[in-house]
C-alpha positions as CSV (number, residue, x, y, z in Angstrom):
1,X,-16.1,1.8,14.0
2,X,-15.0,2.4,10.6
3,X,-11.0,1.6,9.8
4,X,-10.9,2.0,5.9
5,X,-11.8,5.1,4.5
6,X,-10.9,6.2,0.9
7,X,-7.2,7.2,1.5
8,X,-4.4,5.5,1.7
9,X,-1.1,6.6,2.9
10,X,2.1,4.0,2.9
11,X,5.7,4.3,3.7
12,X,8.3,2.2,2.2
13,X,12.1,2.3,3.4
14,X,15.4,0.1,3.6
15,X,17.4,-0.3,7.0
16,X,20.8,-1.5,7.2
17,X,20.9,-4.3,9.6
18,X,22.7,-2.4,12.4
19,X,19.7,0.4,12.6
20,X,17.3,-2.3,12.1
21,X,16.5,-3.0,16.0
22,X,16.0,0.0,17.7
23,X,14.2,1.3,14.1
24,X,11.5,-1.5,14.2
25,X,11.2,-0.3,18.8
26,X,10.7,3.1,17.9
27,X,8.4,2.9,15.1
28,X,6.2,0.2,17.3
29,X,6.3,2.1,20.3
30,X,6.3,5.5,19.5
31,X,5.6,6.5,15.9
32,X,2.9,3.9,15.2
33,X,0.9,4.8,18.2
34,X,1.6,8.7,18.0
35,X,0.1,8.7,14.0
36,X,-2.7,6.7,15.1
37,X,-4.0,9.3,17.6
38,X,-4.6,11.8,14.5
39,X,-8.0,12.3,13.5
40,X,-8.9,10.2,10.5
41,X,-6.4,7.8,10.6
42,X,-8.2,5.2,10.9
43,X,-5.9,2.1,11.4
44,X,-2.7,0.9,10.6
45,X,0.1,-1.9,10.5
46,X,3.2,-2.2,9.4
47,X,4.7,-5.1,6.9
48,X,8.0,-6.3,5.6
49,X,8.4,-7.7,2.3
50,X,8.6,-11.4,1.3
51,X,8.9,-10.6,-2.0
52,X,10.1,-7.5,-3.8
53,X,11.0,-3.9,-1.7
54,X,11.5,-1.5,-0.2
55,X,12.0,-4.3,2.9
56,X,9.5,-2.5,5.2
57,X,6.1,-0.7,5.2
58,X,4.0,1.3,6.9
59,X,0.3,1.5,5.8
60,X,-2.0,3.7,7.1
61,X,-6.1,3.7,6.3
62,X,-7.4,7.2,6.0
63,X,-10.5,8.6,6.2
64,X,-9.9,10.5,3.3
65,X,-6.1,12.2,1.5
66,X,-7.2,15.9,3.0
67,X,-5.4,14.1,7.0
68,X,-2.3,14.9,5.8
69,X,-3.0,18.3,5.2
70,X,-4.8,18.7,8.8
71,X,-2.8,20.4,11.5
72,X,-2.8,17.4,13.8
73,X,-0.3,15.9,10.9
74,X,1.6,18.4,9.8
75,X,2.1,20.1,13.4
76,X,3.3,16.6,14.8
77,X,6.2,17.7,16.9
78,X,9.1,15.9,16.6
79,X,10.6,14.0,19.2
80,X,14.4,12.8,19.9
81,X,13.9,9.1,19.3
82,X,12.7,10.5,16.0
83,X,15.2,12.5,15.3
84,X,17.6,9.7,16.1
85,X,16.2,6.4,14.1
86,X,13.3,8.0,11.7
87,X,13.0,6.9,8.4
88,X,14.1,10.5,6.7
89,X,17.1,9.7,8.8
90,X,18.7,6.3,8.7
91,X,16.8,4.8,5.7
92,X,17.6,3.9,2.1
93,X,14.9,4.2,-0.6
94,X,12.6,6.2,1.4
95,X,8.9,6.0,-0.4
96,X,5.8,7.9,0.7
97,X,2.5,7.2,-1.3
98,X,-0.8,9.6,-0.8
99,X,-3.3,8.0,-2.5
100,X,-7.4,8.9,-3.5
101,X,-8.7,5.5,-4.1
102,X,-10.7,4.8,-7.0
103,X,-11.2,1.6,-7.3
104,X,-14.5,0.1,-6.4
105,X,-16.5,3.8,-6.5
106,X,-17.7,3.0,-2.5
107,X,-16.2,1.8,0.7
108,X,-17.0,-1.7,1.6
109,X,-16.6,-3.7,4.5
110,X,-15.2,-0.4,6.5
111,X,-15.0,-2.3,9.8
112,X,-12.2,-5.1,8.2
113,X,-9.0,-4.9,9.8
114,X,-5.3,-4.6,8.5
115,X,-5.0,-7.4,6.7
116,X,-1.8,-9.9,7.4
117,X,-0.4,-10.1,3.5
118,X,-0.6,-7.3,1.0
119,X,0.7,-7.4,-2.2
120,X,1.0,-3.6,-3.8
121,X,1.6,-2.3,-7.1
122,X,3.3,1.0,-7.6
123,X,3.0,1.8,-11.6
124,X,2.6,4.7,-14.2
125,X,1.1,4.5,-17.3
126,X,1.5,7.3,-20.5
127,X,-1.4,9.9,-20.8
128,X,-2.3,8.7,-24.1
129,X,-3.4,5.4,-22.9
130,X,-4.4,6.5,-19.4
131,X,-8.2,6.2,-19.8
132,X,-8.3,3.2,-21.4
133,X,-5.7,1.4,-19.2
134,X,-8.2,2.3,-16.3
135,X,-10.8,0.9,-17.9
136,X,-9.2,-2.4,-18.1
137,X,-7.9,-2.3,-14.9
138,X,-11.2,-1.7,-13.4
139,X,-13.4,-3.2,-15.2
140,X,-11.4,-6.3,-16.9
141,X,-8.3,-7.0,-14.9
142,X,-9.1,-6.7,-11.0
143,X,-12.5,-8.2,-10.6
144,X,-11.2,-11.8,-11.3
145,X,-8.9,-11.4,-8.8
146,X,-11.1,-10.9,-6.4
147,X,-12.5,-14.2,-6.6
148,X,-9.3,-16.1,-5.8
149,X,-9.7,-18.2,-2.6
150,X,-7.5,-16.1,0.2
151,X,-8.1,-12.5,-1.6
152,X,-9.7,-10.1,0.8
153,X,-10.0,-7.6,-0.7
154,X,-8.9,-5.2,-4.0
155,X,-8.3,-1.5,-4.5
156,X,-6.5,1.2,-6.2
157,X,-5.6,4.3,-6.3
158,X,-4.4,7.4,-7.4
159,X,-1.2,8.5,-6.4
160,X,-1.2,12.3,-5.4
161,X,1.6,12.5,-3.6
162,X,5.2,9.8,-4.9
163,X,6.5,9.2,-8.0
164,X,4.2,7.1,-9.6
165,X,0.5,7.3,-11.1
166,X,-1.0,4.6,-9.6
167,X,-1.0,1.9,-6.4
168,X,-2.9,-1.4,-6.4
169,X,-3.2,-2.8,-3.1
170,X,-4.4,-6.4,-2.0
171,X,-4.9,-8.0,1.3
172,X,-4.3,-11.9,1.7
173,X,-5.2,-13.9,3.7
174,X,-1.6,-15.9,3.6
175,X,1.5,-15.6,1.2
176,X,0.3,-19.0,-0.5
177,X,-2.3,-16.4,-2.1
178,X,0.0,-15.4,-5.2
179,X,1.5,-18.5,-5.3
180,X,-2.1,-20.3,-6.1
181,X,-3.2,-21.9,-8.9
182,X,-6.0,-19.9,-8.7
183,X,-3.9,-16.8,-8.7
184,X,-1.6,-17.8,-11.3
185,X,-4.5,-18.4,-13.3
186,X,-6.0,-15.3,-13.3
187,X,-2.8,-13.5,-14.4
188,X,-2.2,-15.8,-17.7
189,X,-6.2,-15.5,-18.4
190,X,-7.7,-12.1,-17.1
191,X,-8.1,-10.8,-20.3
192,X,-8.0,-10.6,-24.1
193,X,-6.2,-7.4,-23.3
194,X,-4.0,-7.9,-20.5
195,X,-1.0,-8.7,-22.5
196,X,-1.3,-5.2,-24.4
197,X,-2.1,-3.2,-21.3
198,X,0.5,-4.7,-19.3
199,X,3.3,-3.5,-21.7
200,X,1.9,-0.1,-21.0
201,X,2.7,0.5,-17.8
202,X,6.0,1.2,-15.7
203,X,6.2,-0.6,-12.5
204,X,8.3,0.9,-9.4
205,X,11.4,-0.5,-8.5
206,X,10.5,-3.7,-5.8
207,X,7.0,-3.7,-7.3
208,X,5.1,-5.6,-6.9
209,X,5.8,-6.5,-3.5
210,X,4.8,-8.8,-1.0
211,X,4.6,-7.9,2.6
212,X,3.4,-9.7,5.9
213,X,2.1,-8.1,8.7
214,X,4.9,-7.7,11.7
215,X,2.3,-5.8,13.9
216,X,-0.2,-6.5,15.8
C-alpha cells in the first residue's frame, strides 16, 4: 500500500516545558491516530528537532494537497483534549506547510516508510530569479545529495499554504547523515553555482532543521 503520495503537509510548534507531557499524550493518542483515519493521508510521524526549530513536527504524506480541502479534514470535529492542549492553543511559533511536490516529476518508492531523521528546508526565493534558482536546485544542487551514504531520499516542494515558497525535505537514515564527510562535501562542491544561488534565497527561522522520529 502506497504511503507517499505527492503532498506534503507538516506542522511545526514550540511547547513550554510544563504543556510538554500531556501535549506529546494527546497528539500520540488522539490527534495522530484521528488524522490518519482521513482518506489520503497516507502515513505519518512526528519528530523533534536536533538541530534548528520549531522543536516539534508533525509530517503527514498525502496523497495529493486537494485532502485538506476534503470534508473528512475540514469537518474534523473537535474534541476537548483538543481544545485543551492543541497546538493553536498552547504553542509558540505555530507553522503549517501545504506543499505540491515538485521535485523528482514521479513518485518513487511509494511503499517507504516515515523515515527516522529528516532534515527540511523552509525558504523563498525573489520572482526574478525564481526559474532559474529551480533549475539549479533540481537539476544541479539536489541530485548529489542523493548519493550520500545514509540519504533516503530527496524532495521538494511548493509551498501553497505558509509563509514561504519552498520546502526541501530529506529522510536519513541517522543524524550522522549531515554531519558526514560525504555530506559536507557535497555542500562546499555541488556546484559552480551554488554560492550565487544560495545568497538568493531566504531561509525560515530554525531552518534548516533536524528532526528525529519520536513515533513509532
Amino acid at each position: 500500500m502506497p504511503q507517499k503520495g505527492r503532498g506534503i503537509f507538516m506542522v511545526y510548534v514550540d511547547i513550554d516545558t510544563q504543556h510538554a507531557q500531556e501535549f506529546n499524550e494527546w497528539y500520540n493518542k488522539e490527534h495522530l491516530p484521528e488524522l490518519l483515519s482521513v482518506p489520503g493521508i497516507l502515513s505519518a510521524a512526528r519528530y523533534e528537532a536536533v538541530k534548528g526549530g520549531p522543536q516539534y513536527l508533525a509530517c503527514y504524506e498525502l496523497e495529493s494537497v486537494a485532502v485538506m480541502q476534503t470534508p473528512a479534514f475540514t469537518s474534523r470535529p473537535r474534541t476537548p483534549w483538543g481544545q485543551k492542549v492543541s497546538p493553536s492553543v498552547i504553542g509558540k511559533n505555530l507553522t503549517r506547510i501545504v506543499g505540491e511536490q515538485i521535485y523528482p516529476d514521479g513518485v518513487d518508492m511509494p511503499e517507504r516508510g516515515m523515515a527516522p531523521v529528516l532534515q527540511i528546508g523552509r525558504m523563498s526565493v525573489p520572482a526574478a530569479v525564481d526559474a532559474e534558482w529551480n533549475a539549479w536546485y533540481n537539476g544541479e544542487y539536489v541530485p548529489g545529495y542523493r548519493k550520500v551514504p545514509g540519504v533516503i531520499y530527496a524532495r521538494r516542494y511548493r509551498v501553497i499554504e505558509g509563509t514561504v515558497g519552498y520546502s526541501t525535505v530529506y529522510e536519513f537514515a541517522s543524524t550522522a547523515v549531515p554531519e558526514s564527510p560525504e555530506w559536507k562535501e557535497q555542500q562546499q562542491h555541488s556546484s559552480p553555482n551554488s554560492p550565487r544561488m544560495r545568497q538568493a534565497m531566504t531561509h525560515a527561522p530554525g531552518s534548516a532543521g533536524v528532526y528525529k522520529r519520536v513515533t513509532a
